[in-house]
C-alpha positions in Angstrom: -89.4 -85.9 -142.5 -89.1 -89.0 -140.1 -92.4 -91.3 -139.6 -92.8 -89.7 -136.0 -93.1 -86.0 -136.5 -95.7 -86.9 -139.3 -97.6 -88.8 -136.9 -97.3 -86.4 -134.1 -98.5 -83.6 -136.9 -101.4 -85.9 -138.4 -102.6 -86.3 -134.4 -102.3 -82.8 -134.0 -104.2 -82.7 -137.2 -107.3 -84.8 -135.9 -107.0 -82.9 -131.8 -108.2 -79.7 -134.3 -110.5 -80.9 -136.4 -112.2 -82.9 -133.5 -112.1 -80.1 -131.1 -113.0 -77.4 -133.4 -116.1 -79.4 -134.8 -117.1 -79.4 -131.2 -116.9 -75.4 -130.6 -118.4 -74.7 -134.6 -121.5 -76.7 -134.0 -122.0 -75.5 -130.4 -121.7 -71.9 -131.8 -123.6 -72.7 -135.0 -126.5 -73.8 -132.8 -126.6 -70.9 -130.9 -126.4 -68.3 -134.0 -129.1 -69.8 -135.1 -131.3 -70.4 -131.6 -130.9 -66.9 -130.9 -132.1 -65.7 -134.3 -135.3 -66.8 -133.9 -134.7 -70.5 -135.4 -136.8 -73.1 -133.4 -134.0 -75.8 -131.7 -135.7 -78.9 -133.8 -135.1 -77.1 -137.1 -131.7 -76.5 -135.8 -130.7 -79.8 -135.1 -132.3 -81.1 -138.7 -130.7 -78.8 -140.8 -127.5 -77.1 -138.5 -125.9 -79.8 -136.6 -126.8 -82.5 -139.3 -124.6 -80.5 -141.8 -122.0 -79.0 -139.2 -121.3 -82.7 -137.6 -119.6 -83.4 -140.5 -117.7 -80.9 -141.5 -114.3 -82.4 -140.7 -115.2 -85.0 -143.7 -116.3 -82.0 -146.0 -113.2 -79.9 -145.4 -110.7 -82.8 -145.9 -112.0 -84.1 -148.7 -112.3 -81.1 -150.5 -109.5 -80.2 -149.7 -107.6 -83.4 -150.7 -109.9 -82.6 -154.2 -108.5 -79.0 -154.2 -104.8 -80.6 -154.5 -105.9 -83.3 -156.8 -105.7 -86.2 -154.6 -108.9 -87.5 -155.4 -108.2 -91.0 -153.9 -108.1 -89.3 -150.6 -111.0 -87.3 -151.4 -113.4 -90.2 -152.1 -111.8 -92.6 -149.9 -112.4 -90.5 -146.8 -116.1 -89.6 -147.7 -116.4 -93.5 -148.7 -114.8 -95.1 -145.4 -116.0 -92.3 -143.2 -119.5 -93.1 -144.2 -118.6 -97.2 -143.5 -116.8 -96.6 -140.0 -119.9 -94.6 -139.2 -122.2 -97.4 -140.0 -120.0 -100.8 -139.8 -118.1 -99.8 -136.7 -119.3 -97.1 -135.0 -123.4 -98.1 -135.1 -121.9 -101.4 -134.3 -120.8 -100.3 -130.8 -124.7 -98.8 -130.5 -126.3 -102.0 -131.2 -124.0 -104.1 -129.0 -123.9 -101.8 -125.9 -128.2 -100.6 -126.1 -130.5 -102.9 -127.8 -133.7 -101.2 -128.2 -137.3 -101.2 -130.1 -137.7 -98.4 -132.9 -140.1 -96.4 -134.6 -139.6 -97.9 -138.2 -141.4 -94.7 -140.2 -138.7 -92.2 -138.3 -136.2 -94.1 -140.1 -137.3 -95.8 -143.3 -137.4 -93.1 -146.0 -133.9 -91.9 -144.3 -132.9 -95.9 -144.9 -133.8 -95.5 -148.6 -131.9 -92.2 -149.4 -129.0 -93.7 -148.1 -129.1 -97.2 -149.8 -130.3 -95.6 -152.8 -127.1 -93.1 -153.1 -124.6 -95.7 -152.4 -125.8 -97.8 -154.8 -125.7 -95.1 -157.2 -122.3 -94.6 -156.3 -121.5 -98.5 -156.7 -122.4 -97.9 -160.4 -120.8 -95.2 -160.2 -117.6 -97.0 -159.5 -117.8 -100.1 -161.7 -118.0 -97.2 -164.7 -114.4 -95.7 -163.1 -115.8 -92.3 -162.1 -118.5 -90.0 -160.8 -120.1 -87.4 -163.6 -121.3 -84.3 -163.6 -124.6 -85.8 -164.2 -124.3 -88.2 -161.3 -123.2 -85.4 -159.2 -126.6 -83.3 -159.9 -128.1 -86.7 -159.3 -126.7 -87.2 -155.7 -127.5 -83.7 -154.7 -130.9 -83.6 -155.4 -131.0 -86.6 -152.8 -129.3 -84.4 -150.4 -131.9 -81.6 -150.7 -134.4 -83.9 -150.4 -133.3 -85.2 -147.2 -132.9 -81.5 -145.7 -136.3 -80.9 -146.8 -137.7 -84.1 -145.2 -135.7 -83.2 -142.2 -137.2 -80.1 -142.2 -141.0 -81.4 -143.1 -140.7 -83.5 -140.0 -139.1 -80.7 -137.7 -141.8 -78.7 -138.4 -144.8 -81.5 -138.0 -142.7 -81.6 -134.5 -143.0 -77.7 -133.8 -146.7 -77.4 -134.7 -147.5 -80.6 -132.5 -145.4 -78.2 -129.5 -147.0 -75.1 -130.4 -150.5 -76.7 -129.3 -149.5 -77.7 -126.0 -148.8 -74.0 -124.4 -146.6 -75.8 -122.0 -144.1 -76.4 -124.6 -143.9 -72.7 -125.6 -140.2 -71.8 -125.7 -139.4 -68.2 -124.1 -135.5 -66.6 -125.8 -134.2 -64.5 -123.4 -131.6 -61.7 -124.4 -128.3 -62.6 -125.0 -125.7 -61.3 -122.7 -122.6 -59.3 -124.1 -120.1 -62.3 -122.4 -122.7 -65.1 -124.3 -122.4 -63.1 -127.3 -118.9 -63.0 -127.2 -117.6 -66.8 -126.2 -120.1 -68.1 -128.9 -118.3 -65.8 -131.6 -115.3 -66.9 -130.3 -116.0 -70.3 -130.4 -117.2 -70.3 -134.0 -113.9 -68.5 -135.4 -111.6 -70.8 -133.7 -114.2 -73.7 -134.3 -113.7 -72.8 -137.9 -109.9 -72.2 -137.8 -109.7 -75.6 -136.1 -111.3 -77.5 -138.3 -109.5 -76.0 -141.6 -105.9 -76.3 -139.9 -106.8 -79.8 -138.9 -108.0 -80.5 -142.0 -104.8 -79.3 -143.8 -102.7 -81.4 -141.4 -104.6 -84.5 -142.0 -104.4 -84.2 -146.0 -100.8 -83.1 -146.0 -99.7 -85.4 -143.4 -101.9 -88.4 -144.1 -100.2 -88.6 -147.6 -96.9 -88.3 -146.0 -97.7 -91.0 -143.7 -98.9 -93.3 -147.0 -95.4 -92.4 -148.4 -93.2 -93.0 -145.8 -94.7 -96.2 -145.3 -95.0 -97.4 -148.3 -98.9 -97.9 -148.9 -101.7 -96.1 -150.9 -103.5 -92.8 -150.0 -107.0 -94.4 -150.8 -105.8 -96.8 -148.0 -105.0 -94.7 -145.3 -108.0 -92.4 -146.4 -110.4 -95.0 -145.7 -108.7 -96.6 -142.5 -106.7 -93.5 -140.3 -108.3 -90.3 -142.0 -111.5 -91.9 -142.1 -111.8 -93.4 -138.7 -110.6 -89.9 -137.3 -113.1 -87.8 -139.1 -115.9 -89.7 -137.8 -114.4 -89.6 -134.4 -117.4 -86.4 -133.5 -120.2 -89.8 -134.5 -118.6 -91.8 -132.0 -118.4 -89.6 -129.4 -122.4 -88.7 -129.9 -122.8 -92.6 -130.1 -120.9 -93.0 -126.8 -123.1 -90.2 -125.1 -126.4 -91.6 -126.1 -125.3 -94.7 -125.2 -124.3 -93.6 -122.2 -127.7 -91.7 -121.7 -129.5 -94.3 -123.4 -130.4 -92.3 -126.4 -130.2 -94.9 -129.1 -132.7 -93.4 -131.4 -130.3 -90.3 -131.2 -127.1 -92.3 -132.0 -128.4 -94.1 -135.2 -130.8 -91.2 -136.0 -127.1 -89.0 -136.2 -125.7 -91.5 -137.6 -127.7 -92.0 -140.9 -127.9 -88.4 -141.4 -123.9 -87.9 -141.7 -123.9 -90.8 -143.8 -126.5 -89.3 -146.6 -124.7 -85.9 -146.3 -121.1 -87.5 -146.7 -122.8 -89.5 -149.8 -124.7 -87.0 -151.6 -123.1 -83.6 -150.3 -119.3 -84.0 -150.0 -119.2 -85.8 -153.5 -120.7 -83.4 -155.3 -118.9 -80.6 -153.8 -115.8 -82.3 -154.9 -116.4 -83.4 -158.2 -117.2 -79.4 -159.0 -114.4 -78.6 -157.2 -112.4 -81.2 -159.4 -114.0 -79.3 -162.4 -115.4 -82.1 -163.6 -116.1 -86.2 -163.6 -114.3 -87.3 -160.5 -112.2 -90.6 -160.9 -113.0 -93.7 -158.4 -109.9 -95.5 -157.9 -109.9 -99.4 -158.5 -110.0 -100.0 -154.8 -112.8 -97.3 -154.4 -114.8 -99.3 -157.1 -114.2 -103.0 -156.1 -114.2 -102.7 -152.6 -114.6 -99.5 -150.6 -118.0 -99.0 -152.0 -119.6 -102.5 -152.1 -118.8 -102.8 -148.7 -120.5 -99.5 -147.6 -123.2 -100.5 -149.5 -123.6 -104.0 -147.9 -122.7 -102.4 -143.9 -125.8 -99.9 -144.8 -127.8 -102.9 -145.7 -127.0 -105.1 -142.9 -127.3 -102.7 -140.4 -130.4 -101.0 -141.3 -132.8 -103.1 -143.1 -132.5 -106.0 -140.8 -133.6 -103.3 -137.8 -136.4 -101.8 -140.0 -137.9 -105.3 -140.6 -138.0 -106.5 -137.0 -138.4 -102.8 -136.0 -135.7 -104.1 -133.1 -132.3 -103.5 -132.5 -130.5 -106.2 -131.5 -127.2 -107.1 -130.0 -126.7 -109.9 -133.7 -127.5 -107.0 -135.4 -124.1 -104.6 -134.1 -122.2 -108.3 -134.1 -123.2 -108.7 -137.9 -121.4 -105.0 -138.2 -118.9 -105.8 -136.9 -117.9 -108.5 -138.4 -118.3 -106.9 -141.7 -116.0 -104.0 -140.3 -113.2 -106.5 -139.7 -113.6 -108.5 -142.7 -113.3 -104.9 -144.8 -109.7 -104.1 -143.0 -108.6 -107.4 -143.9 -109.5 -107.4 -147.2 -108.6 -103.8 -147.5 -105.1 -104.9 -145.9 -104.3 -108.4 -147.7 -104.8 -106.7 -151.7 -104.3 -102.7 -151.2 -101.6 -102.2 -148.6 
């Protein structure tokens, strides 16, 4: 298969797993509005998990079919586009002044289970162990997300102004959200298949690694939904929203998606040599210069997305001059 039909096929890949993201956590929110669910548990819990589901469905995928490079390296370089490049363009385009406790113990699980994982890597793989390890982080930051959702919803319930009224869904509601979760769904699977099948076609034909183009063109593309939420809030100057998102994909794509694979693996899942010496340390060390700099000053600063940046360039160099 020539280089251009597996490009057009890997684009067509990313139009369905972008798209259908879109319509599944649209749809997603609704179900579970309608069922009684307040909207701020919703978003903690829902759209936290369902944002990134083009990074969970690739990547096990790629783990069902034994590509594990692809698997870790998408999770992996999703996780530093997310914070390196993508939080960069927040920073640079909305300085702002935060709240440091809405984003400190969130700052911790994150740091804390990519360091994990940058021991993880210098051993040569992920264990079962580790896995169980990295999980319990993830429930711990649904049930933080839900502790503060509800502090949130009693806080509303006391002000009778803030009383939400549900009114009964119509027949035509009921059907374009049903709709849009099935095809949201389909989307996001085909895509996914597209992008692992052709993604490693495109590595072939072009002579370079899967872990590389996991972490540069599957990777950048998966977390294509975070920039377009960073690009709204920016645009409505929601910057709390944008890095708030942000740091919540990146635990989940740490401490869920790894797990999930490494069982679906059936067992200790191998980190490539790349994954190990580089991928990681450098998502380690975006988290840390992104985040802990801001929580200090409790200011968000234009150095701050520069700083990103920078380290987002210096990684595709690197990434390119020893891998490719």
């Amino acid at each position: 298969m020539s280089i251009a039909v597996s490009v057009l096929l890997f684009v067509v890949g990313l139009v369905l797993i972008i798209k259908g993201g879109d319509f599944f956590v649209d749809a997603a929110s609704w179900i579970a509005e309608v069922s009684g669910v307040p909207k701020i548990i919703v978003g903690a819990t829902v759209v936290s998990i369902a944002t990134t589901l083009p990074e969970i469905i690739v990547s096990c995928l790629a783990a069902a079919q034994g590509k594990v490079d692809m698997s870790v390296g998408n999770a992996v370089g999703s996780v530093t586009a997310n914070t390196a490049l993508i939080m960069a363009v927040s920073f640079i385009f909305m300085p702002a002044i935060i709240n440091r406790k809405d984003y400190a113990f969130k700052t911790f699980l994150l740091l804390l289970s990519t360091g994990f994982l940058v021991i993880a890597g210098i051993q040569g793989k992920l264990t079962l162990f580790g896995s169980a390890f990295l999980f319990i982080i993830f429930i711990i930051f649904i049930w933080d997300n839900v502790s503060s959702a509800n502090k949130v919803l009693k806080a509303q319930r006391s002000d009778s102004s803030q009383t939400e009224i549900r009114e009964k869904p119509t027949k035509k509601t009921v059907f374009i959200n049903s709709a849009k979760f099935l095809f949201g769904a389909a989307g996001i699977v085909g895509g996914a298949q597209l992008l692992v099948k052709y993604g490693s076609e495109l590595a072939s034909l072009i002579g370079i690694s899967e872990a590389v183009i996991s972490v540069t063109m599957i990777a950048v593309g998966t977390s294509l939904p975070e920039l377009v939420t960073t690009i709204t809030a920016v645009a409505k100057k929601q910057n709390e929203l944008s890095v708030g998102n942000i740091i919540g994909a990146n635990i989940i794509d740490m401490t869920l998606i790894l797990p999930i694979c490494s069982f679906i693996y059936s067992g200790s899942l191998p980190i490539s040599r790349q994954s190990a010496f580089l991928d990681l340390p450098v998502c380690f060390i975006a988290a840390a210069v992104g985040l802990v700099p801001v929580l200090a000053s409790k200011k968000i600063t234009r150095v701050n997305g520069a700083a990103l940046l920078a380290v987002y360039i210096a990684y595709m160099v690197l990434t390119f001059i020893f891998f490719v």
